[in-house]
C-alpha positions as CSV (number, residue, x, y, z in Angstrom):
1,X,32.6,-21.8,65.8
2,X,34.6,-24.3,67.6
3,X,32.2,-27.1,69.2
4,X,29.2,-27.3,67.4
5,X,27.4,-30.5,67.9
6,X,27.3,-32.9,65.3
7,X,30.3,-31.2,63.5
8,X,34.0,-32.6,62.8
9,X,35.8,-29.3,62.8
10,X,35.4,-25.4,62.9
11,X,32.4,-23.6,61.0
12,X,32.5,-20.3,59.8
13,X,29.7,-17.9,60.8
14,X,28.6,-14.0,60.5
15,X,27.0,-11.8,62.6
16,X,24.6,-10.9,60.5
17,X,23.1,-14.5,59.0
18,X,20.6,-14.6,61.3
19,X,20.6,-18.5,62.2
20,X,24.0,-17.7,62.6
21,X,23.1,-14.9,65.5
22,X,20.6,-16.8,67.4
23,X,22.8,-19.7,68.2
24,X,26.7,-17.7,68.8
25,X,24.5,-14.4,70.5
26,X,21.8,-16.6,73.0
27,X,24.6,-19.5,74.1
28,X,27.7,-17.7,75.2
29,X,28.9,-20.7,76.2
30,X,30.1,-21.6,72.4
31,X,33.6,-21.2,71.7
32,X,34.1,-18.5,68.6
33,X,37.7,-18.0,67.5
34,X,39.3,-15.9,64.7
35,X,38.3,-16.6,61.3
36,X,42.4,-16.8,60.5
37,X,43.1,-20.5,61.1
38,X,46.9,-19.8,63.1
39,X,45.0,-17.4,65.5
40,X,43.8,-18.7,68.4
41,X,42.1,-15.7,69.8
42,X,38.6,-16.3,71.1
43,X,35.8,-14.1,70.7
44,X,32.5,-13.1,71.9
45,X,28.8,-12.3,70.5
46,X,27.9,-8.3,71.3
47,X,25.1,-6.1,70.9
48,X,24.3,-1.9,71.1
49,X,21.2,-1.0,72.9
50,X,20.3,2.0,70.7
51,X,21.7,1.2,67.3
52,X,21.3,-2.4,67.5
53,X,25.0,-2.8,66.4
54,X,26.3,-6.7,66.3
55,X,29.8,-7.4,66.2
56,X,32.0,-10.2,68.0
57,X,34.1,-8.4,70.3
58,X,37.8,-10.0,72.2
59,X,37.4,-12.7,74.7
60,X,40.8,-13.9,75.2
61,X,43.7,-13.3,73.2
62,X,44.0,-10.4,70.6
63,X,44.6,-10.0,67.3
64,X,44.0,-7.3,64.6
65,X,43.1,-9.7,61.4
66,X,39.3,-8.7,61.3
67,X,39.5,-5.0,63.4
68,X,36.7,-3.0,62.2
69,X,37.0,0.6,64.0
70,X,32.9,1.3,65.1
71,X,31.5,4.8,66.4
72,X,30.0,4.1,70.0
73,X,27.0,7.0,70.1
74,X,27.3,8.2,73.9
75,X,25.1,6.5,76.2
76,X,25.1,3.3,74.4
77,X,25.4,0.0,76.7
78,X,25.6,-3.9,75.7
79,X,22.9,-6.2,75.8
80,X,22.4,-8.9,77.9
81,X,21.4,-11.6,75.5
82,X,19.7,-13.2,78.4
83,X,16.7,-10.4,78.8
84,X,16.7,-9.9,75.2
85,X,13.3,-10.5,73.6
86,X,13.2,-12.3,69.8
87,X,16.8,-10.8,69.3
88,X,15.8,-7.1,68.5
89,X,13.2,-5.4,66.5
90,X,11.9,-7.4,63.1
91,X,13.2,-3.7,60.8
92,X,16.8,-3.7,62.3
93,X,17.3,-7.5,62.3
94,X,16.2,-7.5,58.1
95,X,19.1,-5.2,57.5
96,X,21.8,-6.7,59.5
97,X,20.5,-10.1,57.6
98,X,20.4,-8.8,54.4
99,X,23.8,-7.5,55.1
100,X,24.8,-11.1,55.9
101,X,23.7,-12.4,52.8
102,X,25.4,-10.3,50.7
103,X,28.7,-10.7,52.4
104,X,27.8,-14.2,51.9
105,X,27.3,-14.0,48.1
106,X,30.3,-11.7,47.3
107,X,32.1,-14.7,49.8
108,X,30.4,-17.3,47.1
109,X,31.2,-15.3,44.0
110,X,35.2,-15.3,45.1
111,X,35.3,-11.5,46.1
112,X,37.0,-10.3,48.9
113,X,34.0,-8.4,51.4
114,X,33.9,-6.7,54.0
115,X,31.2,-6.1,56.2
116,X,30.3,-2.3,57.8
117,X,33.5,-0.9,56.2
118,X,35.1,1.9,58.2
119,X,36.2,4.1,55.5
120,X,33.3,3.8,52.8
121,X,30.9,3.1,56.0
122,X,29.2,0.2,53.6
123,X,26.8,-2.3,54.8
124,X,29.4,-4.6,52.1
125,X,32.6,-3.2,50.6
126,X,34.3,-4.9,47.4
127,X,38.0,-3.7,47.6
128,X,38.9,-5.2,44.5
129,X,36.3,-4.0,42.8
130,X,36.0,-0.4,44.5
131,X,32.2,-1.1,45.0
132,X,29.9,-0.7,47.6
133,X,26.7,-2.8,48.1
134,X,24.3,-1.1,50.2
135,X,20.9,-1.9,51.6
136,X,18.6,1.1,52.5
137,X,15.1,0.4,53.9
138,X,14.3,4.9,54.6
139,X,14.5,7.3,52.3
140,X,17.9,9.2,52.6
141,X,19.8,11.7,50.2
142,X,21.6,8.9,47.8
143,X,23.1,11.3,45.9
144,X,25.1,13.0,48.9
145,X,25.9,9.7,50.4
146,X,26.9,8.1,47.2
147,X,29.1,11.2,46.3
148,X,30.8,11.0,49.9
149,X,31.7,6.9,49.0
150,X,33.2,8.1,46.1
151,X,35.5,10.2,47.6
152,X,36.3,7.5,49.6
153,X,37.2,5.3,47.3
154,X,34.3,3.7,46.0
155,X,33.9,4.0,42.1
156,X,30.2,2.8,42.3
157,X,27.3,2.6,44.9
158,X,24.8,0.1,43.8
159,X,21.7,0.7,46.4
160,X,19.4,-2.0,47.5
161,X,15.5,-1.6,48.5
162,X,13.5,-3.8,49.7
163,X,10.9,-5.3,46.7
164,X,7.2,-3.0,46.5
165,X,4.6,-4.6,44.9
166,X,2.7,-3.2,42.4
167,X,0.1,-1.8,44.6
168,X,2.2,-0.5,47.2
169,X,1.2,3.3,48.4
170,X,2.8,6.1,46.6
171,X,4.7,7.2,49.8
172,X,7.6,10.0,49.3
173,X,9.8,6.7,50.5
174,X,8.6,5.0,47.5
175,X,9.2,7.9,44.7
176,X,12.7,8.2,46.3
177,X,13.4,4.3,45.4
178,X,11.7,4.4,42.6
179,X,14.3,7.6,41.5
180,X,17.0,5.9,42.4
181,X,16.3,2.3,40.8
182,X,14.8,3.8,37.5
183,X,17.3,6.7,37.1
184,X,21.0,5.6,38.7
185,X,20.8,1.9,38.7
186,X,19.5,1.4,42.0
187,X,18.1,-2.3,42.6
188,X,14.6,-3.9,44.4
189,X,15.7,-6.8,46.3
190,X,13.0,-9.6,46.9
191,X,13.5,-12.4,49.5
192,X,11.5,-15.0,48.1
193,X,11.2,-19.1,48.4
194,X,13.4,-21.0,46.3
195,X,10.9,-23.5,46.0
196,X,8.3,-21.8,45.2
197,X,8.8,-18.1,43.9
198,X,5.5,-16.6,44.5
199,X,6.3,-17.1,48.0
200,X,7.9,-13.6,49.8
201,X,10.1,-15.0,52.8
202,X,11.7,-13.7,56.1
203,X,14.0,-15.6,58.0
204,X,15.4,-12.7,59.9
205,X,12.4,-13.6,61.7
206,X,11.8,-17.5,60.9
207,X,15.6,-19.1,61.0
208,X,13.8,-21.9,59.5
209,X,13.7,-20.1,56.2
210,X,17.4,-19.6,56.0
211,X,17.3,-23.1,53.5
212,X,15.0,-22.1,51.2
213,X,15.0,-17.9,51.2
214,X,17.1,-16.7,47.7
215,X,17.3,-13.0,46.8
216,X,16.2,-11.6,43.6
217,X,17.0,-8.3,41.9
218,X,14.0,-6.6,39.5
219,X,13.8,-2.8,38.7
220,X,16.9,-2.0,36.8
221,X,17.7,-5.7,35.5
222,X,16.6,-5.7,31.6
223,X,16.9,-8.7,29.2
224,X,16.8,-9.0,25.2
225,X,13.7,-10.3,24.0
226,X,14.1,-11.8,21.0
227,X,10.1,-12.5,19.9
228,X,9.4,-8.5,20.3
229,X,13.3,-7.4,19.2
230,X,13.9,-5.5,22.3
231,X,14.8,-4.9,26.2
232,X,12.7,-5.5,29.1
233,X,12.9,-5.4,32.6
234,X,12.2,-9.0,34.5
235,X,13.7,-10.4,37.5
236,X,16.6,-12.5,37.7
237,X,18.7,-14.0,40.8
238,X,20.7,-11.2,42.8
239,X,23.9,-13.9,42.8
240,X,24.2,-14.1,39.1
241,X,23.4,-10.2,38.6
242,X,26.2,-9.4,40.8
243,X,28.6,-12.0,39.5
244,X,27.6,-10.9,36.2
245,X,28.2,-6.9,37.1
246,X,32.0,-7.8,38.9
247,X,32.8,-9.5,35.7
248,X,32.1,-6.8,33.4
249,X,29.5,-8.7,31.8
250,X,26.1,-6.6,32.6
251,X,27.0,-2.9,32.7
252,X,24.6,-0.1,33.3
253,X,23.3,2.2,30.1
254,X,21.0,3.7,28.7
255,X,18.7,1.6,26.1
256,X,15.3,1.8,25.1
257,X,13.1,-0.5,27.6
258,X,9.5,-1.8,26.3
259,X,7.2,-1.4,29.7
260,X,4.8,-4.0,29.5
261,X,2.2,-2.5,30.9
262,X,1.3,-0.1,28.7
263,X,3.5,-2.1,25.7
264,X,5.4,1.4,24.6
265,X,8.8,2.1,24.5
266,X,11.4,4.4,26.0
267,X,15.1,5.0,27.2
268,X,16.0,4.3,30.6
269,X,19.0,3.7,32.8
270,X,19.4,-0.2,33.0
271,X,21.6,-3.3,34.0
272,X,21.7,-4.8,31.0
273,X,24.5,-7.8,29.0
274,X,26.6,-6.3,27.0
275,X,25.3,-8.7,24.3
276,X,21.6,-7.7,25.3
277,X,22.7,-4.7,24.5
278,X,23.9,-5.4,20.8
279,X,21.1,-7.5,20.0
280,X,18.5,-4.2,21.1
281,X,20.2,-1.7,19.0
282,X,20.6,-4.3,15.6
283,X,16.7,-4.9,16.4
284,X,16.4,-1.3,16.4
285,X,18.2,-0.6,13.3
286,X,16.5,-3.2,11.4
287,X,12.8,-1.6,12.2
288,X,14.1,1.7,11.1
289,X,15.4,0.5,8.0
290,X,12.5,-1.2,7.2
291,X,10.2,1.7,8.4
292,X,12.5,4.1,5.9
293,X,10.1,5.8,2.9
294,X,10.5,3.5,-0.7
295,X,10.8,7.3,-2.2
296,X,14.3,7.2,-3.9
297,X,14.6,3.3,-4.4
298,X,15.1,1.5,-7.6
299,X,12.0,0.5,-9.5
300,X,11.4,-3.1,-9.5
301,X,11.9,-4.4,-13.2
302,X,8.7,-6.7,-13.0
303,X,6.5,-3.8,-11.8
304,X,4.4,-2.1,-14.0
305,X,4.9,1.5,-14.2
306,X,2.1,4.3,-14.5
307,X,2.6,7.2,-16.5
308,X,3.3,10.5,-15.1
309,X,-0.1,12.2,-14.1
310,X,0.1,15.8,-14.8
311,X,-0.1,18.4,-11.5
312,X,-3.6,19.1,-10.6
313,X,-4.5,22.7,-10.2
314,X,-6.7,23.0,-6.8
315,X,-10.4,24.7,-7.3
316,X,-11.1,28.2,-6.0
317,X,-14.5,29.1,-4.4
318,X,-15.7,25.7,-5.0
319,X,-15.2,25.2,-8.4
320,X,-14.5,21.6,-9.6
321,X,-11.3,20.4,-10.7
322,X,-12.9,20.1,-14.5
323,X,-13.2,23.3,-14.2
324,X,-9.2,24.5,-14.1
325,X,-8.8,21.8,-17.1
326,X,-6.1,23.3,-19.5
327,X,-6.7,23.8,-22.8
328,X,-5.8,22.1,-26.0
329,X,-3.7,23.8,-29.1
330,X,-6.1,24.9,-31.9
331,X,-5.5,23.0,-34.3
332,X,-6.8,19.9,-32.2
333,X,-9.9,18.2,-33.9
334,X,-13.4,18.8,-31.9
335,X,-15.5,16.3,-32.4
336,X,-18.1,14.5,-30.1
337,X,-15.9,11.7,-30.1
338,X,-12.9,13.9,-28.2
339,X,-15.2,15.9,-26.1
340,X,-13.9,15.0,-23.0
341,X,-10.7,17.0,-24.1
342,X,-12.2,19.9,-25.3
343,X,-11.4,22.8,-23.6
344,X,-13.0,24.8,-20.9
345,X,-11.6,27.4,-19.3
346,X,-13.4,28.9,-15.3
347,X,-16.0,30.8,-16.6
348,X,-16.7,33.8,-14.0
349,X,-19.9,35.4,-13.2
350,X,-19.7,39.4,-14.3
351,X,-19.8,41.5,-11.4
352,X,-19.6,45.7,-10.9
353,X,-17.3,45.1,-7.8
354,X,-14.3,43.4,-9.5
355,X,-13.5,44.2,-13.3
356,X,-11.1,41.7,-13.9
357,X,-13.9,39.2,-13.1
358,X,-15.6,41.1,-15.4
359,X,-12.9,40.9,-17.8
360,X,-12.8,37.3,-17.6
361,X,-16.5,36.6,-18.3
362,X,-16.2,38.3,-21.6
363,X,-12.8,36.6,-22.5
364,X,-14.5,33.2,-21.8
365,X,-16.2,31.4,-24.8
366,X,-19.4,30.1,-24.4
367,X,-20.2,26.4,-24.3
368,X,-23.1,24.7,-26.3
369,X,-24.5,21.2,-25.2
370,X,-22.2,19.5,-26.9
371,X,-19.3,20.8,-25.4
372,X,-17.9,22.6,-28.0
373,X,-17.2,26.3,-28.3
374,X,-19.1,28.6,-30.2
375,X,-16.8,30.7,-31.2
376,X,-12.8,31.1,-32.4
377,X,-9.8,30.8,-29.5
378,X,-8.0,33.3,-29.3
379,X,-5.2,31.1,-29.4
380,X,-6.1,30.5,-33.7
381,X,-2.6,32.3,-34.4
382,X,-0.6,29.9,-32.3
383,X,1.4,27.3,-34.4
384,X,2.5,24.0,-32.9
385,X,5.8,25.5,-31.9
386,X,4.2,27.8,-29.5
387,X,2.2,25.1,-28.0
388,X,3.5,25.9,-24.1
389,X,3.8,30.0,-25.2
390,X,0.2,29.6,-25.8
391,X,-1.0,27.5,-22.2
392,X,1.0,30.3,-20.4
393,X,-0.6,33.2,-21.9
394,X,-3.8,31.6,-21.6
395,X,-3.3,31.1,-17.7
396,X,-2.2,35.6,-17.9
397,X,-5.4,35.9,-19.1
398,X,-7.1,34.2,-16.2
C-alpha cells in the first residue's frame, strides 16, 4: 500500500488480515502495487459473490510475480464494495482471517508461504517444507483430502479447528475434529487476548482486536512434566509450535499421555519435543524398574534371614492344617515336654460306603489326652537311614 497516511513509505498488506481488508477493499481510492519492489504494477481489492473469494486483481500494468490461478464457479459476479454490508458473513470472514494469520506467522518464522495454493489447493502452503497448513471450520473427509495433498506434493497436512470448550455439544462435527486432532495430529486453534488469556477474541469482526488477538494450539501439543514423570497435553502458542515443528524440533509420535481428568494414562498420537519425548520414556523406565518383583535379588547382608518354612499341605473336607502334620521318626522321645511334635496323622471316620476310609481308621493310632499314642507305629522297624523312606510310605498309607 502506497499512500497510507501517516506513513513514510510502502506497507505490506494481505487479503486476508482483516484490518488489512477493510481499509484496501472499502477505499478503492488507495494505491496497491506489487509486493516485488521493481514492479510497478497496480492492483485492485476484489470479491466473489457466492464463494466470498478475496484476491487483488490487475489495475494497471501486469506482472506474473504473485499469479495464483482461481476456479470462477459459473454465475459468480464481483462485489461492489460500496453495497456490501460489514464485509461478508462473520463464518467466511474467520477463515479468510485465520488464513491471513498464518501466512503471517510462517512470513514471521522466515518460511516462504503461499496463500490458497493452486496445486495443493491450501489455505497456506510451505514449499520448503512440503507442508500444508489448513483451517477447516465443517466436517469434511480429511483422510481423502489429505491423501490427494500428498499426491500433490505435500508430505504433511496439519488441520486446524477452531478451539471447543469443554462443554461444547457432541455434534458429528465435533467427533470428526476430535478424530482428527486425537488420532493424526490434527490441532484446536484458539484466538484468545494476549493480555489476558481467558479472554476468546475475534477481530474478523472487531479490527480493533487485531493488537491484542494471539493464536494458540491445544489438543495434540503435549509437554514433559517433570513433578508426575510424564506427558501431558496443555496449550502453548501456535507461532512457537509451528516454528518448533519446521525445525524438526517437536515431531508427532506416539507416547503415553496422562489425561488429567481422570489422572490415568495411555498412548496417543502427539506433538511432542523430541527431548519431551526422552525424558517420558526414562521416567517410564525408571517406574518399571522400580515396580520389578525383589524375587531373584541378592540378599541384603544386614538383613536377617528366616529359616526355610516347610510346604504346608492344604486340609481336605475341613480339616485343620494340624491335622495333615507329618510325623516324626520313632525313635524320637515322647514326652509332655515335646508334645507339640508328636505325631498325628488325619484320623477318618469308618464308613460302609468307602473301605479305604475304612482302612484308614483302623491304621490310625488312637490319641490319649496327653497327646501321645497308645499304641506302637508302624514305622518301629525304620532306622534313621530310612527317615524320608518312612514319611513316604506313611503318606501310601493315607
Amino acid at each position: 500500500m502506497l499512500d497510507l497516511p501517516g506513513t513514510n513509505g510502502p506497507v505490506e498488506v494481505c487479503v486476508n488480515h482483516q484490518a488489512d481488508w477493510e481499509l484496501i477493499y472499502k477505499n478503492p481510492a488507495i494505491r496497491v502495487k506489487c509486493i516485488v519492489e521493481s514492479c510497478d504494477t497496480l492492483l485492485m481489492a476484489k470479491r466473489m459473490s457466492r464463494s466470498e473469494l478475496r484476491f487483488l486483481a490487475v489495475r494497471s500494468g501486469g506482472c506474473s510475480h504473485n499469479l495464483v490461478e482461481m476456479r470462477v464457479e459459473r454465475g459468480e459476479v464481483e462485489q461492489d464494495p460500496s453495497k456490501l454490508v460489514g464485509g461478508g458473513g462473520p463464518e467466511g470472514d474467520e477463515h479468510l482471517w485465520m488464513k491471513g494469520r498464518l501466512f503471517k506467522i510462517a512470513q514471521t518464522l522466515g518460511a516462504a508461504a503461499v496463500v490458497e495454493h493452486s496445486l495443493t489447493r491450501a489455505d497456506v502452503f510451505l514449499p520448503e517444507h512440503n507442508l500444508v497448513l489448513e483451517y477447516q471450520r465443517w466436517n469434511t473427509d480429511f483422510l481423502r483430502r489429505t491423501a490427494q495433498r500428498s499426491s500433490k506434493g505435500a508430505a504433511r497436512t496439519i488441520w486446524m479447528f477452531p478451539w471447543q470448550p469443554p462443554n461444547a455439544p457432541r455434534t458429528r462435527a465435533l467427533k470428526a475434529f476430535n478424530k482428527e486432532v486425537f488420532e493424526n495430529g490434527g490441532i484446536y486453534v484458539a484466538v484468545r487476548n494476549e493480555d489476558d488469556r481467558r479472554e476468546l477474541q475475534k477481530p474478523w469482526e472487531d479490527a480493533s482486536q487485531e493488537r491484542t488477538a494471539r493464536l494458540y494450539a491445544s489438543g495434540s501439543i503435549a509437554a514433559f512434566d517433570p513433578d508426575r514423570g510424564t506427558l501431558i497435553r496443555g496449550e502453548r502458542s501456535l507461532a512457537t509450535v509451528l516454528a518448533q515443528i519446521i525445525n524438526g524440533d517437536r515431531v508427532l509420535a506416539h507416547a503415553v499421555v496422562l489425561t488429567k481428568s481422570n489422572g490415568r494414562e495411555a498412548r496417543a498420537r502427539v506433538w511432542a519435543l523430541r527431548d519431551d519425548l526422552a525424558s517420558a520414556e526414562a521416567a517410564q523406565a525408571e517406574r518399571r524398574r522400580a515396580a520389578l518383583p525383589t524375587a531373584g535379588k541378592a540378599p541384603d547382608p544386614g538383613q536377617q534371614l528366616e529359616p526355610p518354612t516347610p510346604p504346608e499341605i492344604q486340609p481336605e473336607d475341613g480339616a485343620t492344617t494340624d491335622e495333615h502334620s507329618l510325623p516324626l521318626p520313632d525313635d524320637a522321645p515322647a514326652s509332655e515336654a515335646s508334645s507339640e511334635f508328636a505325631p498325628s496323622p488325619p484320623v477318618a471316620a469308618p464308613t460302609d460306603h468307602c473301605p479305604a476310609a475304612a482302612e484308614a481308621a483302623r491304621e490310625a493310632p488312637s490319641v490319649n489326652s496327653a497327646g501321645l499314642t497308645a499304641r506302637p507305629s508302624k514305622y518301629k522297624q525304620a532306622s534313621r537311614g530310612s527317615w524320608w523312606k518312612a514319611i513316604a510310605d506313611w503318606f501310601r498309607r493315607m
